[in-house]
C-alpha positions in Angstrom: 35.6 51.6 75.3 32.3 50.5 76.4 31.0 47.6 78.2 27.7 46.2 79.2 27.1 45.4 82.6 24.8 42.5 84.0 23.7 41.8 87.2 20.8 40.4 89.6 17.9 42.4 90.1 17.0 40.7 92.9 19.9 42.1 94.9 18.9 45.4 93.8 20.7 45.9 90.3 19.1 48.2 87.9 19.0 45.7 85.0 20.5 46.1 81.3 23.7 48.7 81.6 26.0 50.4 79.5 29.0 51.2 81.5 31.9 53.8 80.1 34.2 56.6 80.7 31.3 59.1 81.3 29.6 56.2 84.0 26.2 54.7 83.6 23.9 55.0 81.2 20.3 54.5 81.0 19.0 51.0 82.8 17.1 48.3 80.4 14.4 46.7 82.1 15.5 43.5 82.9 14.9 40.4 85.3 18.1 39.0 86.4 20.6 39.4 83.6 23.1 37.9 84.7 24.9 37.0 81.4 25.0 39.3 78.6 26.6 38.3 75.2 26.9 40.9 72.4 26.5 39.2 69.1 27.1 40.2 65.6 23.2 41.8 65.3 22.2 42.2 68.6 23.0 42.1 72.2 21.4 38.9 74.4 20.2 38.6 78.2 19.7 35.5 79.8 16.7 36.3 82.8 18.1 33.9 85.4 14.7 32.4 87.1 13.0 29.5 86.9 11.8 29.2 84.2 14.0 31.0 82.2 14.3 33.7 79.0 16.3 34.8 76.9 16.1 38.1 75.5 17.3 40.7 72.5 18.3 44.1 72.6 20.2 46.7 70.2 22.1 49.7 71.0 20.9 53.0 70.0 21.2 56.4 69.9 23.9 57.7 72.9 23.9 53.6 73.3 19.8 53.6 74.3 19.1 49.9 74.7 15.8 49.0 72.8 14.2 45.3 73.3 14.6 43.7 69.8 11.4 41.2 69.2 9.9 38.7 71.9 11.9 37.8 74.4 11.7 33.3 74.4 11.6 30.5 77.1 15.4 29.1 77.3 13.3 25.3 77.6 15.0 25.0 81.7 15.8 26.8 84.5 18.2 29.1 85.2 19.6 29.6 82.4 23.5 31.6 83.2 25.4 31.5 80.1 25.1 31.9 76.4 26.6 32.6 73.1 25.9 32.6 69.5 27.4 30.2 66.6 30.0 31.3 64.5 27.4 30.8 61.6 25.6 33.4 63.7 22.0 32.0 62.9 21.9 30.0 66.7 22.1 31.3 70.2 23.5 28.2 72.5 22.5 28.8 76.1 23.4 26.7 79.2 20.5 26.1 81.9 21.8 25.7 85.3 18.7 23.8 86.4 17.3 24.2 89.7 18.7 23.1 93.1 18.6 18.9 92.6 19.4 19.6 88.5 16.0 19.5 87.5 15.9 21.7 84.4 19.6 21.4 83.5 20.0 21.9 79.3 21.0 23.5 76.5 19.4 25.2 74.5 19.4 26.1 71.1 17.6 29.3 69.5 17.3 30.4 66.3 18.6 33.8 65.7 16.9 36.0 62.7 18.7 38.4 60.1 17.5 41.4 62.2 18.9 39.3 64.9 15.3 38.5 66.9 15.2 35.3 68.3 13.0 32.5 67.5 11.3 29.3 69.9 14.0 27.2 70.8 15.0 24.5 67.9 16.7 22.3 70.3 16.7 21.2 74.2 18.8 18.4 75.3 18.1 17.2 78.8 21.5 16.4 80.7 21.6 13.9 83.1 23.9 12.8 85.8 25.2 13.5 89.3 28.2 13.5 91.2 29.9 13.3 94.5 28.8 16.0 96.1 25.3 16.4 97.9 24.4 20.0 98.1 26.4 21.0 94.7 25.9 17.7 92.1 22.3 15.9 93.1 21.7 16.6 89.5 23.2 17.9 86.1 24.2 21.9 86.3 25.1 23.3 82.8 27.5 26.2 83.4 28.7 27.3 79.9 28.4 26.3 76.4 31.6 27.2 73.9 32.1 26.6 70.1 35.1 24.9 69.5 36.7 23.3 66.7 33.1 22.6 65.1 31.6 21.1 68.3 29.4 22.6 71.1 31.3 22.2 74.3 29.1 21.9 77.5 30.4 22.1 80.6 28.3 20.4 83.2 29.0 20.8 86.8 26.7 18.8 88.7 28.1 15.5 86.6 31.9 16.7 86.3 31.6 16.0 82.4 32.4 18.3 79.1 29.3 17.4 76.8 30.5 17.6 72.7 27.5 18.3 70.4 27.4 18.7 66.6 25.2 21.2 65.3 23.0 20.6 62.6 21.7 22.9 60.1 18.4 22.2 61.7 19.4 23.7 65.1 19.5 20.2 66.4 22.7 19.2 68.7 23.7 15.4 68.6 26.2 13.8 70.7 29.9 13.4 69.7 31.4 12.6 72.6 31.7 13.0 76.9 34.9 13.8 78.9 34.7 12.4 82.5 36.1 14.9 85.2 37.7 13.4 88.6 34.5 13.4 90.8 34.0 16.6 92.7 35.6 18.2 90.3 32.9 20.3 89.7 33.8 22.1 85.8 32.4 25.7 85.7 34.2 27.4 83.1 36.8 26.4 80.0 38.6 28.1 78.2 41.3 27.8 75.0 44.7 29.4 74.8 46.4 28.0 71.8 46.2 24.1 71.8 45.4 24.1 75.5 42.4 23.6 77.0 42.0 25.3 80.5 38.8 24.2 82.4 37.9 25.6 86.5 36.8 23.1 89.3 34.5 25.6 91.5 34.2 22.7 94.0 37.9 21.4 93.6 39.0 24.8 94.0 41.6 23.7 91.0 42.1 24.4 87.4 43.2 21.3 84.9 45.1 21.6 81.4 44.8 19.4 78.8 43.8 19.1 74.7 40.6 19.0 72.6 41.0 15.3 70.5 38.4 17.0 67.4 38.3 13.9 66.0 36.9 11.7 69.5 35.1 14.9 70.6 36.8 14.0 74.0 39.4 16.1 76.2 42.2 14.4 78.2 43.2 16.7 81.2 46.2 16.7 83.5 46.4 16.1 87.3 44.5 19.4 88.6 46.4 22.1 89.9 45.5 23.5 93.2 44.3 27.2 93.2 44.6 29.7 96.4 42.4 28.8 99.3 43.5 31.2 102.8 41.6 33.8 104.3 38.0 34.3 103.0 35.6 37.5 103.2 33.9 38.2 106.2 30.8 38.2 105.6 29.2 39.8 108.3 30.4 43.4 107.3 28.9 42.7 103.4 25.6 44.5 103.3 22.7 42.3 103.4 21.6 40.6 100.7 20.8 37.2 101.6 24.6 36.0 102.0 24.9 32.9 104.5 27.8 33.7 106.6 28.7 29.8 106.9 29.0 29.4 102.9 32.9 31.2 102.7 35.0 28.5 100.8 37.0 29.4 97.6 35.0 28.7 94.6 36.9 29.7 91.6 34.4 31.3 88.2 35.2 33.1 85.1 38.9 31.5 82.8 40.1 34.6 80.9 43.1 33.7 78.5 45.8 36.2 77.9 47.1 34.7 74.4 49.6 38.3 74.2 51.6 37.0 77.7 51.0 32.9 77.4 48.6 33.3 80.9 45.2 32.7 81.8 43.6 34.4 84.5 40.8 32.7 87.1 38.7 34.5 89.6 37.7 33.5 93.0 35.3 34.0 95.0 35.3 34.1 98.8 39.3 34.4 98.6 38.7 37.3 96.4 41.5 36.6 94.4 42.7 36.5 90.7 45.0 33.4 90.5 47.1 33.8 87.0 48.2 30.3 85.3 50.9 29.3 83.4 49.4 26.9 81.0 52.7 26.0 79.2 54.3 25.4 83.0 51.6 23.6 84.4 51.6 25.9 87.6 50.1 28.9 89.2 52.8 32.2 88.8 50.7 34.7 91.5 47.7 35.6 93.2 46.6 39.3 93.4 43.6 40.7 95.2 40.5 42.1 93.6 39.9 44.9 95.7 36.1 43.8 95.8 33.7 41.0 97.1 32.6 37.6 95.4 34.1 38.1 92.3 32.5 36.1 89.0 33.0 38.0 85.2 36.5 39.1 83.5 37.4 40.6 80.7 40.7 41.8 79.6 41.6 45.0 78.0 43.9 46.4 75.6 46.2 47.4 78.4 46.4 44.0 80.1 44.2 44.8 83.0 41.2 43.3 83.9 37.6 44.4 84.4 36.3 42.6 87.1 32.4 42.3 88.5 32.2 41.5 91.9 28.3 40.7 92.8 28.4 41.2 96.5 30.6 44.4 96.5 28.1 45.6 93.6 31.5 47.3 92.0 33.1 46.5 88.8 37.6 46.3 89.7 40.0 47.4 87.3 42.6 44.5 88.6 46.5 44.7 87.6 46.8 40.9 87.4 50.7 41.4 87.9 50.1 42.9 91.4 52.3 46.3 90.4 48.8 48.7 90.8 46.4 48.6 93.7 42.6 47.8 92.1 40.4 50.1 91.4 36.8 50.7 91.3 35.5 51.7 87.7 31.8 51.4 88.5 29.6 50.7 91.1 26.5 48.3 90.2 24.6 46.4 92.8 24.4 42.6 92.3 27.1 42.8 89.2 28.1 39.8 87.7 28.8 40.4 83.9 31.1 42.7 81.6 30.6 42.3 78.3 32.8 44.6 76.1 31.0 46.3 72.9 33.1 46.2 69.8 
């Protein structure tokens, strides 16, 4: 199995990479990709600056990565997740914004038969703000998910989950807004079953709840605390522009296990995988990554997870039932994406 790897340039990462069981291949030349989605015709790489691009690529010979068209403007800033339609003719991307929210979108770009993308066909402008003054002055789009018909966005700086309908058009229109308790701050849902599993980076908490298709809407249960304790020390990280004074647990990626019923939730500054029992309502353990700042998961056919911690630059193979100790499969500075290739 082979994975692409993406990471930030700007903490010394090499770009575009194809990870494997004979290491690293060849480096594409890329800003800051620090989310990388394979779709059905071609791989895309969101450049996360201000403003930002999105970019497509497709795999060669001996998995050579070759730029596929022009890479486009994502319409905002940031931009630090994506992923394409089930029709497969849109890429939906989420624009963080910049530091007061300014920027905060999503996106919608038309994707060709040869998989090139086109100008954007869409950019709605969020709006909002929230509780907390250094995290939620403005709207923060963290991820956009198809679900059920709808475009989910999940918006941290606001504590909402934006629905959209998709036209044939490319053009997204409002179905609905869920309202998250304030400070919530929602980075990342995800779907096991009926159950709808979303992350509070600021909260430190994960909620449970259901998708109403019909309202558009969510309803979400009391949040469930996730492990705070002991966090890195930052001081024997290498240098790459970590403040010291910034440890807290801020929980990332939600990566359902649908085989064991669990769903799996990095953190960061803890350096943790907490695993949740959706059905129970409650958190079953918390194992260590082996690695710094985790973000991106992905589970593999044996039920452990490949993990990419940014400030550790490695990418953990964790045993999310704590039997095996984790170890390091590759070592990428600035990693924060594994995307597996199919």
């Amino acid at each position: 199995m082979r994975y692409l790897l993406g990471d930030y340039t700007t903490e010394g990462g090499p770009g575009l990479v194809v990870a494997g069981p004979d290491g690293l291949g060849a480096a594409a030349p890329v800003v800051n990709p620090s989310w990388v989605h394979v779709g059905p015709e071609a791989v895309y790489t969101l450049t996360e600056t201000e403003p930002g691009f999105a970019a497509a690529w497709r795999l060669g010979e001996d998995f050579a990565l070759d730029r596929a068209g022009q890479g486009q403007s994502t319409g905002g800033n940031n931009p630090c997740h994506a992923t394409v339609d089930p029709s497969g003719r849109w890429l939906l991307v989420a624009n963080y914004g910049n530091g007061d929210g300014g920027g905060a979108s999503v996106a919608v770009l038309p994707i060709g038969e040869d998989g090139t993308l086109g100008e954007a066909a869409d950019v709605v402008k969020l709006a909002g703000s929230g509780p907390d003054a250094d995290r939620q002055a403005g709207p923060h789009a963290h991820q956009v998910v198809c679900h059920m018909g709808r475009v989910l966005a999940v918006d941290l700086g606001s504590d909402r989950v934006h629905a959209f309908d998709l036209g044939e058009d490319g053009k997204l229109t409002l179905a609905g807004t869920t309202q998250l308790e304030p400070g919530f701050g929602p980075r990342h849902l995800a779907f096991l079953g009926d159950r709808a599993v979303i992350v509070g980076e600021l909260a430190n908490a994960v909620a449970i709840g259901a998708f109403d298709e019909h309202a558009a809407t969510f309803s979400f249960g009391a949040p469930i605390p996730l492990p705070g304790g002991e966090v890195a020390d930052y001081a024997a990280l290498p240098d790459i522009g970590v403040e010291e004074d910034a440890a807290q647990p801020l929980p990332a990626a939600v990566v359902p296990d649908p085989e064991r019923g669990l769903v799996y939730i990095t953190v960061r500054g803890t350096d943790q995988v907490a695993v949740i029992d959706p059905a129970e309502r409650q958190l079953v353990r918390s194992v260590p990554v082996g690695g710094a700042w985790p973000r991106d998961a992905v589970l593999t056919a044996d039920g452990t997870l490949l993990v990419a911690c940014q400030h550790s630059g490695a990418v953990v193979r964790v045993d999310p039932s704590g039997a095996a100790e984790p170890v390091t499969e590759w070592s990428v500075p600035g990693v924060t994406c594994v995307a597996p290739l199919t």
